[in-house]
N, C-alpha and C positions, 0 to 999 in steps of 0.2 A: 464382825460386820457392822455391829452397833457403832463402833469407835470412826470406822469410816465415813460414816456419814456423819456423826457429830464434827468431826473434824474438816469434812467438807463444807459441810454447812457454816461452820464460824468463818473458815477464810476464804470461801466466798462473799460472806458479808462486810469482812472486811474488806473488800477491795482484788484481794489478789488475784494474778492466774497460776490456775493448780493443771498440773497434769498428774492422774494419778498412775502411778505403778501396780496392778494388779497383776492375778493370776487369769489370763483371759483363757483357761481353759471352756467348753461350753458352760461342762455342770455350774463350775465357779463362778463363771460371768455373769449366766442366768439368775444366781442368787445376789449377785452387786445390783445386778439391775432393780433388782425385787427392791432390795433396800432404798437405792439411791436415787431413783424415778427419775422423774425431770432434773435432778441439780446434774447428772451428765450430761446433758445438752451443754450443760455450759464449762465442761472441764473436756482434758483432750486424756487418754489411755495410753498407756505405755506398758506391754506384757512382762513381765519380768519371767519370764520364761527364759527368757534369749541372756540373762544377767547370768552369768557363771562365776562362781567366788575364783579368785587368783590366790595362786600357792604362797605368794608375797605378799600381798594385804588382807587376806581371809573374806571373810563375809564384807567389812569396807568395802572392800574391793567392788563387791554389784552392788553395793551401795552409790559408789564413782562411776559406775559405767550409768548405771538408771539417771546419775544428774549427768551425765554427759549427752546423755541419748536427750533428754529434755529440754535442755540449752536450759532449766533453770538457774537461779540464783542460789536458792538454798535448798534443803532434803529433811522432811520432819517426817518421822518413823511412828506409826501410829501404835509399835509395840518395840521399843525398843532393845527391845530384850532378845531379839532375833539376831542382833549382831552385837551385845554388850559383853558378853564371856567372851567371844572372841578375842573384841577390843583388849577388856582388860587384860589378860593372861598376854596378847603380843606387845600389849605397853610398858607390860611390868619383864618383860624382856628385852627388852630396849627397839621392838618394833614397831615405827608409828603406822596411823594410818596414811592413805594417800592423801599427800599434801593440799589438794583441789577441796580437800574436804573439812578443812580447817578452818575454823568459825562458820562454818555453813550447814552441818548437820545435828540433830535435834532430836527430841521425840518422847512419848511420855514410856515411861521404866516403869514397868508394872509391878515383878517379881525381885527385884534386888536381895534375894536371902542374906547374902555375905555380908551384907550391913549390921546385919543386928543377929547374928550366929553367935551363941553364948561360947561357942568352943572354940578353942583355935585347931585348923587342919591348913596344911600346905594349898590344899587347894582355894580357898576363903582369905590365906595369907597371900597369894599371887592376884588374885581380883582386886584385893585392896590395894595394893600396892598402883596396879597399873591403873586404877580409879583416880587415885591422889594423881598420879601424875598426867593423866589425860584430862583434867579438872584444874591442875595447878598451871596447868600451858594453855591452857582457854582453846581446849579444841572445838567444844561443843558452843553450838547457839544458845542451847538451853536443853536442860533434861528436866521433867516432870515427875513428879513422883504423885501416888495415892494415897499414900498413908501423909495425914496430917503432922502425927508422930514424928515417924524419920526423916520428912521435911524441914520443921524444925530442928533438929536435933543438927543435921547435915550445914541449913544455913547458920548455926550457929560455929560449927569448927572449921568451913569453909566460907570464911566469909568474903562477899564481893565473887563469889562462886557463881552461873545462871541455874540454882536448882529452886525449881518451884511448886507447887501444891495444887491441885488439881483436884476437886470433888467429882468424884463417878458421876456420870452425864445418866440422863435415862431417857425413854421414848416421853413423851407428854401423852397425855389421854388414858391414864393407867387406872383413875377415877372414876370409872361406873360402874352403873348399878349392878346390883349383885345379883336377883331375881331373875333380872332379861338375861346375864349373862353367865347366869346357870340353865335357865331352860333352853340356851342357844347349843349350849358344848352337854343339855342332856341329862344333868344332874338334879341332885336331892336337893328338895327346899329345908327339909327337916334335919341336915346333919350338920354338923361343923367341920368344914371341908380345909383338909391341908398338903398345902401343894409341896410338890418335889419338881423343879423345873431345871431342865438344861441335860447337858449330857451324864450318862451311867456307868461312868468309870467309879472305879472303887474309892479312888480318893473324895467322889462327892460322897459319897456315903449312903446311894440310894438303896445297898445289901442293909445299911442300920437302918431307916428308916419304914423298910417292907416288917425285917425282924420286929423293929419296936410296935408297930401297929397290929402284928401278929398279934402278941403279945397282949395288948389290949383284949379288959373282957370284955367278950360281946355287944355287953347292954351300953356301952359307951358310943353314944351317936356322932363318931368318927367318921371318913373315910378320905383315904389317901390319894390324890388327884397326881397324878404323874404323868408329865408331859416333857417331852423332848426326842430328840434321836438316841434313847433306852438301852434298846437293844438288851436288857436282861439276860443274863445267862445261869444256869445251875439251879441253888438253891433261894436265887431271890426269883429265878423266873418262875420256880412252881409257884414259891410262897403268894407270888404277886396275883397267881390263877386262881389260888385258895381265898383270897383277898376278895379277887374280884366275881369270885364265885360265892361268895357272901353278901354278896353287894356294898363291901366295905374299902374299896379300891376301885379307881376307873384310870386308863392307862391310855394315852395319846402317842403312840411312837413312832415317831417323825416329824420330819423337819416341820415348823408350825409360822406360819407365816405373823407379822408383825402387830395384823388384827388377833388373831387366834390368841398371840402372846398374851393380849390386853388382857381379852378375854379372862381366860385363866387365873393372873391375877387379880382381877375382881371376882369373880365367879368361888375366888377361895374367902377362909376368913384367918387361917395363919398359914405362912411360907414356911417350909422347912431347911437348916443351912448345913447338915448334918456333917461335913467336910471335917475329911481325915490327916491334919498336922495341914492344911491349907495356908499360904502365904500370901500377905495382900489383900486387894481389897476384893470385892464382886458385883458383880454387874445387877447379879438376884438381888443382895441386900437394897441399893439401891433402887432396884425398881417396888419391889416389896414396899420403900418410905413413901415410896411416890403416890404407890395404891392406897397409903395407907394401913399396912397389913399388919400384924404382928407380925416375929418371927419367933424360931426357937433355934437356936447357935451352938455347935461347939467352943465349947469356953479354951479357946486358945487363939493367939494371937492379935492380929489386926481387930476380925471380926468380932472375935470376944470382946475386946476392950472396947469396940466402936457399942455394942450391942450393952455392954452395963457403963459405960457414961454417960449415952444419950436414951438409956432407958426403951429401947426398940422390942423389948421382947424377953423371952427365958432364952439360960445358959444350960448348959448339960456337959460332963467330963467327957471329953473327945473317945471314941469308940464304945463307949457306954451304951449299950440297946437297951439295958433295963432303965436307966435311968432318964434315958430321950422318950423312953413309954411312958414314963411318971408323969416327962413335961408334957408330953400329950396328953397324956388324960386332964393333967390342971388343967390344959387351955380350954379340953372340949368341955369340962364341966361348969368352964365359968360362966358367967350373965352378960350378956350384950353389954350392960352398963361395965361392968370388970373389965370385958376385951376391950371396952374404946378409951377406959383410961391411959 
């Protein structure tokens, strides 16, 4: 939802007219709205409910009808990765998309694994393939990438290619006090609070982070802030009662609106990235620099390399509980003066 309104918001300043394509289901819309405020007054809504992929051009395909239904000019996909496996695997089969869409559509690639896959499989060999060639025919207006890294790497063996670099956008105001904005959401002045934010699928890793703070002995003035749509299940959801029945965890589950987000991240003093073989970049990391915050990362990929280049925080071996509880306890034990180096 972040990405929508960043994206709205630049090319309305630029000039342009946007009509967007959403889900105008109630629940959905209700939450565009939340994010988007007044910049819908100024754009026009198009449901993509009514967009059904065609058995001939795949996902393209409601790609062509949403610009058709628009009478736009052009089509930038604010996750482009909703129709990019398609593309590539009918490109690399000698199926193009609909021709209406050539040099007109766009959008930022979030997740490209098959870029930088150390193995080769059939499947990672057919994305490649129809990549080069839907890149080598200049179908696209531009495609974005996040990582710094494979942007270069891409404009270097594509050259005269539109692939460009993009730094993760984040909300402004992620900068306050920490005091007001712990006694607002209820918390401890006296701990060293670290936050777990966003959703609780296992890939974020909110089961390592409940585990590694178990973990922690007592006397360590920890406790773990988790916020988001949760939903814990099994052994992290007792752990997290044991947790918070200690008073060394406090749990927000549910959707939190854009204030509340702020909140959170100041209200902490490290973010946690705990994410299991995770691809790409994050929205946390970046809000997390924005606040300010430390973090503590699995040391793999994107986020690893971003986090020991620019010095953002500790590394931990990706599924490691005991050793994400080491990095916590370093952080909680350090000196104000420590954390803000």
């Amino acid at each position: 939802m972040s990405w929508l309104k960043f994206i709205t918001e630049d090319l309305l300043s630029a000039g342009a007219q946007l009509t967007l394509a959403v889900d105008r289901r109630p629940e959905q819309e209700a939450k565009i709205r939340e994010h988007l405020g007044d910049l819908l007054k100024q754009v026009a809504l198009l449901d993509v409910n009514g967009a059904e992929r065609s058995l001939r051009h795949g996902h393209a395909g409601s790609v062509a009808h949403c610009l058709r239904q628009s009478r736009a000019e052009s089509v930038f996909l604010c996750a482009f990765d909703e129709v990019a496996s398609d593309c590539w695997r009918r490109a690399a089969l000698g199926l193009n998309m609909p021709e209406e869409l050539r040099g007109r559509m766009g959008g930022i690639y979030h997740r490209a694994r098959f870029l930088t896959a150390p193995k080769w499989s059939p499947r990672h060999w057919l994305k490649r393939t129809g990549f080069r060639r839907i890149m080598d025919r200049r179908w696209l207006r531009q495609l974005i990438f996040l990582d710094e890294y494979l942007t270069s790497d891409l404009q270097g063996s594509l050259p005269g290619a539109p692939i460009f670099f993009l730094p993760v956008p984040c909300v402004e105001g992620f900068a306050a006090e920490t005091g007001a904005a712990r006694r607002q959401l209820g918390l401890p002045a006296d701990k060293r609070i670290f936050l777990f934010y966003g959703g609780g699928y296992r890939r974020k890793g909110l089961h390592l982070a409940v585990r590694a703070m178990l973990k922690l002995p007592p006397e360590v003035p920890a406790l773990l802030l988790c916020v988001g749509q949760l939903n814990p299940e099994g052994a992290t959801a007792r752990d997290l009662d044991i947790l918070a029945g200690q008073n060394r965890a406090h749990l927000i589950n549910r959707y939190v609106s854009t204030e509340e987000e702020k909140l959170s991240f100041a209200a902490s003093d490290v973010v946690l990235l705990p994410y299991v073989h995770h691809f790409g970049a994050s929205g946390v990391l970046s809000q997390a620099v924005a606040a300010r915050r430390a973090v503590i990362v699995s040391d793999e990929e994107l986020l690893g390399r971003l986090t020991r280049d620019h010095g953002l925080g500790l590394l931990f071996p990706t599924e490691n509980a005991d050793a994400l509880r080491d990095r916590i306890q370093e952080a909680a034990l350090m000196t104000d003066e420590q954390m803000a180096a």
